[in-house]
C-alpha positions in Angstrom: 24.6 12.4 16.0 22.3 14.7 17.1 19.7 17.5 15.7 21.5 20.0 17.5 25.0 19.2 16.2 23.2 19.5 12.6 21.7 22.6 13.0 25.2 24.1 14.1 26.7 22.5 11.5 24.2 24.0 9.1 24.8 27.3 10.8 28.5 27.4 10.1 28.5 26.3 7.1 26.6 29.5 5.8 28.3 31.6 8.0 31.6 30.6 7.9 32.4 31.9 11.1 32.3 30.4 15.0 31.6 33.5 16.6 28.4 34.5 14.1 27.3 31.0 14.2 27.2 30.5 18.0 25.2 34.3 18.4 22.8 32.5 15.8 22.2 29.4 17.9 21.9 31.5 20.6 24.8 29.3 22.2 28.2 30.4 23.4 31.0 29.7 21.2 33.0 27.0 23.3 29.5 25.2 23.3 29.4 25.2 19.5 32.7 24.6 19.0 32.3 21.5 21.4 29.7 20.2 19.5 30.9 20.9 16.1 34.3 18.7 17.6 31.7 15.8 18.9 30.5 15.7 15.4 33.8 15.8 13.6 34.7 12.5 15.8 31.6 10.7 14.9 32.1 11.5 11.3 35.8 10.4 11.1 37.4 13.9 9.6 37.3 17.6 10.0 34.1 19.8 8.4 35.4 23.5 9.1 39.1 24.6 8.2 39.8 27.4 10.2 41.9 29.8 8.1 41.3 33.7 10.1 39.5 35.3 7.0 39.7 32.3 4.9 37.7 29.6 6.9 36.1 27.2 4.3 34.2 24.0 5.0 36.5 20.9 4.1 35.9 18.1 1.3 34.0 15.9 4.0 32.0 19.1 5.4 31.3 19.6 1.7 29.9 16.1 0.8 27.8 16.2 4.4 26.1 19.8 3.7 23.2 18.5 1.5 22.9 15.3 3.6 22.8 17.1 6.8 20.8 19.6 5.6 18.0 16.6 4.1 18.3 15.0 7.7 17.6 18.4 9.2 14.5 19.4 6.6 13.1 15.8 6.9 13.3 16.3 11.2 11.6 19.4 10.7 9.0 18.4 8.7 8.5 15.3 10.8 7.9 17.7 14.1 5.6 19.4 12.2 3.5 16.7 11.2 3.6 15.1 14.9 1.9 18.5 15.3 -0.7 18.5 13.4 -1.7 15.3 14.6 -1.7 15.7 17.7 -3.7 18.6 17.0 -5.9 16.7 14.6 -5.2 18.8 11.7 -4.2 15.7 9.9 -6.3 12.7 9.8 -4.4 9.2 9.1 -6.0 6.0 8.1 -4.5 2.8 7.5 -6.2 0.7 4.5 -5.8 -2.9 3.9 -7.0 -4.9 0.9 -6.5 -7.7 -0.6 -4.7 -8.6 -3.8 -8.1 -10.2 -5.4 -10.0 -6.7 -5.0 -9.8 -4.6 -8.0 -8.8 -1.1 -6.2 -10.2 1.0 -8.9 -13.7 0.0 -6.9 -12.6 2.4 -4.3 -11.5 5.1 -5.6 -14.7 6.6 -5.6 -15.0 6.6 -1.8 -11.3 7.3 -1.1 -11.2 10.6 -3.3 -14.8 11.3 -1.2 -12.3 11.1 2.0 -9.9 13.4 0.6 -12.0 16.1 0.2 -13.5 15.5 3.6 -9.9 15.2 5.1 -7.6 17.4 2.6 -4.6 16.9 5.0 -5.2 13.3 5.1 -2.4 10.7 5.6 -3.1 7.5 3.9 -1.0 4.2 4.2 -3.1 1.4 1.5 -1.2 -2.0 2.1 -2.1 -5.2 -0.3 -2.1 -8.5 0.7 -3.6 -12.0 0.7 -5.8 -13.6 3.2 -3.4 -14.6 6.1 -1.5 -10.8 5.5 -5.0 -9.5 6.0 -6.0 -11.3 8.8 -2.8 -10.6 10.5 -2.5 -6.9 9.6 -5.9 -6.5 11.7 -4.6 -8.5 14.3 -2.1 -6.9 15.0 -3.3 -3.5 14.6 -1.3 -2.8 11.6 -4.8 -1.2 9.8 -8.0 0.1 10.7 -9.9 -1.3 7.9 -9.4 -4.2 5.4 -11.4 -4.9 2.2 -11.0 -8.5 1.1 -13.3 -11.4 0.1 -14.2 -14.2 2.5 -11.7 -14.7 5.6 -12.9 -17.5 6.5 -11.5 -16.7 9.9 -13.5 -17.2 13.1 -12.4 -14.8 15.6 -15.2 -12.8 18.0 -13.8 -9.5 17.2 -13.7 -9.3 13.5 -16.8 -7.0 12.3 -17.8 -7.6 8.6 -20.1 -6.1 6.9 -21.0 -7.3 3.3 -20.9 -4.7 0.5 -21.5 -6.8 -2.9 -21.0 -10.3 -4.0 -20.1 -11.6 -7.6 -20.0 -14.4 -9.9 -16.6 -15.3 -11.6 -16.0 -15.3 -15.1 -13.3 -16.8 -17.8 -10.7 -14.4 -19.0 -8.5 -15.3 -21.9 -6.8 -13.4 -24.7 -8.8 -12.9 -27.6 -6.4 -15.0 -30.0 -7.2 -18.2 -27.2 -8.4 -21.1 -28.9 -11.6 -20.9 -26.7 -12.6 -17.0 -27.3 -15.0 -17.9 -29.8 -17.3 -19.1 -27.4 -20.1 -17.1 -26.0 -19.5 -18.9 -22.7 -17.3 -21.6 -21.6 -18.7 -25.2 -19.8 -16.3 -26.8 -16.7 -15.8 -29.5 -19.0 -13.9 -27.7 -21.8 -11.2 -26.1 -19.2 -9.7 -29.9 -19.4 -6.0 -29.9 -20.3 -6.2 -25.9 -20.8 -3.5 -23.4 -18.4 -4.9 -22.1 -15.6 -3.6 -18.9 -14.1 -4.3 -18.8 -10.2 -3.9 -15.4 -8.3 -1.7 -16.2 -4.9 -3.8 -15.2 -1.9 -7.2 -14.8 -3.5 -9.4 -15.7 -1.1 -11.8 -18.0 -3.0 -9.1 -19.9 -4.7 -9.3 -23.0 -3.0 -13.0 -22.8 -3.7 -12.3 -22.5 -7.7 -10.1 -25.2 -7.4 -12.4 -27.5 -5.8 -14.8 -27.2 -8.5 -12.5 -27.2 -11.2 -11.2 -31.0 -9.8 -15.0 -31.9 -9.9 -14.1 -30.9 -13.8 -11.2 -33.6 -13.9 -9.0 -31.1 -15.5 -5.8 -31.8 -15.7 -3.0 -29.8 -12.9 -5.8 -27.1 -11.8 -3.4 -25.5 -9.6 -1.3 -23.8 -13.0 0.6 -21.3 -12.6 0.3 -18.5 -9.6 0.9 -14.7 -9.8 0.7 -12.2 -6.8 -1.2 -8.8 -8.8 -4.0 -8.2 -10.6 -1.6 -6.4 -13.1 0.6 -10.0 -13.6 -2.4 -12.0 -14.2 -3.2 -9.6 -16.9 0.4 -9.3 -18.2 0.2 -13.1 -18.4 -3.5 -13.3 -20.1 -2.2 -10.5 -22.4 1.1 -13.0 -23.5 -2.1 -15.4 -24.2 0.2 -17.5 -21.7 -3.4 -19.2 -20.1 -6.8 -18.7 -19.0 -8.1 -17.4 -16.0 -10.6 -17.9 -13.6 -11.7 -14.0 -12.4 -14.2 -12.1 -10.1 -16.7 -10.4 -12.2 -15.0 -6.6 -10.5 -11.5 -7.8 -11.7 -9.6 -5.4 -14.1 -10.0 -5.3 -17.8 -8.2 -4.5 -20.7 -7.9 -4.4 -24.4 -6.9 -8.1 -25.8 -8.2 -9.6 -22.7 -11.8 -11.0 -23.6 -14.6 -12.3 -20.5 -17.0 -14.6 -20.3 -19.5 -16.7 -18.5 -18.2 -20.0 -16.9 -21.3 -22.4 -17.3 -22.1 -25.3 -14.7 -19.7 -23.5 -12.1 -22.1 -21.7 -9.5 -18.9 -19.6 -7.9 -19.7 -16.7 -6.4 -18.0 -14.9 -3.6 -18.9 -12.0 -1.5 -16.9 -9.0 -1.3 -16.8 -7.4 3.0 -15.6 -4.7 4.4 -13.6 -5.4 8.4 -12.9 -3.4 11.5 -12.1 -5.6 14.8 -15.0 -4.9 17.2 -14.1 -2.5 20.3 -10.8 -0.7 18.9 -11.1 3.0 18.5 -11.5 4.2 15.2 -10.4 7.4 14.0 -12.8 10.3 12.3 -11.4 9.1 8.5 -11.5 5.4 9.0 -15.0 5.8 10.2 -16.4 7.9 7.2 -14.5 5.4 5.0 -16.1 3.0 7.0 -19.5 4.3 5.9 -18.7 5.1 2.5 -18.1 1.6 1.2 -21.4 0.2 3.2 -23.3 3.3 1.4 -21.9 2.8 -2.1 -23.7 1.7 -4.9 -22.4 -1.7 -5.8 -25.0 -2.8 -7.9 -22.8 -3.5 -10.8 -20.9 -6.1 -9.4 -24.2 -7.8 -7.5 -25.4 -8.7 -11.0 
């Protein structure tokens, strides 16, 4: 099927007629009528009933009209974007980060690059270490936001923009929220809730072993949002970055004896050519103010 075919297609079908259709197209009519025929074949079944001055387009050609003319819009619009690319109207950045970095952080600095790029095209993906690592890789991004890698490659650029402490989040109705702070020792026997892909995990864990508590792995979720849904259902504690979301029944605070920290970068792979917006971005999250999380 081809965008010619459509457009004819479209044509006729507000025309009703071969002869006003093909003068339209600025094609002859035998060519129209061709490709209208080519079309017809592909699709299985006739579009156009041709009745003198009663030519009508048939129950297929009625059920195709608004999917043609989607497939034609969405071409259209498509060329037009290719455009304005290529023209660089419209700037287009491609944003990884990772599923243990609260993205309300960067709002900020994104809405700054909207209203330094107003036409900008933005594609965020979320993932955990090894998506990360792989997503710059292979090109798939021109910036990622994570915690630590750990990954030792001679073309990853980081460049360190805050680093935190981790704290205990539990519902308020936990048998623990009393406390004003919570030692290693009392997490024994209690649920943990781990977050798949942070990168610090296997850190937390090791520290909570040196605790001798009892299964440390618990139970994993993927998003910041489930690991709150799951604190909410008072279904466990967790183990959180200081910059990790918050909300109403969900209480925090200090894990004693632990010394967990992690540092939050920002990473580009050295010698690729950045574009205008990933570079402003770039600079944005090195120049912001993360003081609150540094505490």
């Amino acid at each position: 099927m081809e965008m010619q075919q459509i457009r004819y297609f479209l044509t006729l079908a507000r025309t009703l007629n071969f002869t006003r259709a093909a003068e339209e197209c600025h094609v002859t009519q035998p060519a129209l009528t061709r490709a209208i025929q080519a079309l017809e074949a592909e699709l299985g079944g006739e579009l156009m009933r041709r009745e003198r001055q009663n030519s009508h387009l048939t129950e297929l050609g009625q059920r195709m009209l608004p999917l043609m003319q989607r497939c034609y819009d969405s071409a259209l619009t498509a060329k037009e974007l290719a455009r304005s690319v290529l023209s660089s109207d419209v700037a287009s950045l491609s944003l990884a980060v990772s599923h243990s970095v609260n993205l309300e952080l960067l709002m900020p600095m994104i809405a700054e690059l909207f209203r330094a790029f107003p036409g900008m095209q933005l594609k965020l993906q979320r993932g955990g270490r090894d998506q990360i690592i792989a997503l710059l890789k292979d090109g798939g991004v021109d910036i990622a936001i994570a915690g630590p890698l750990g990954e030792k490659w001679d073309r990853l650029d980081s460049w360190p923009i805050f680093s935190e402490a981790f704290e205990v989040a539990l519902n308020q109705a936990h048998a623990l929220a009393s406390a004003n702070a919570i030692d290693i020792a009392k997490l024994a026997g209690q649920q943990i809730l781990f977050q798949e892909g942070c990168e610090s995990r296997m850190d937390v864990s090791q520290r909570l072993d040196m605790g001798e508590m009892v299964d440390p792995w618990g139970h994993q979720v993927v998003t910041h949002h489930d690991l709150m849904a799951m604190l909410e259902a008072n279904l466990g504690l967790a183990i959180v970055p200081l910059s990790a979301p918050q909300t109403q029944n969900v209480r925090r605070m200090p894990l004693n004896d632990a010394g967990l920290r992690r540092t939050v970068s920002v990473y580009c792979v050295a010698g690729r050519q950045r574009s205008a917006a990933s570079t402003t971005l770039l600079n944005l999250v090195r120049t912001g103010d993360w003081s609150r999380y540094a505490a």
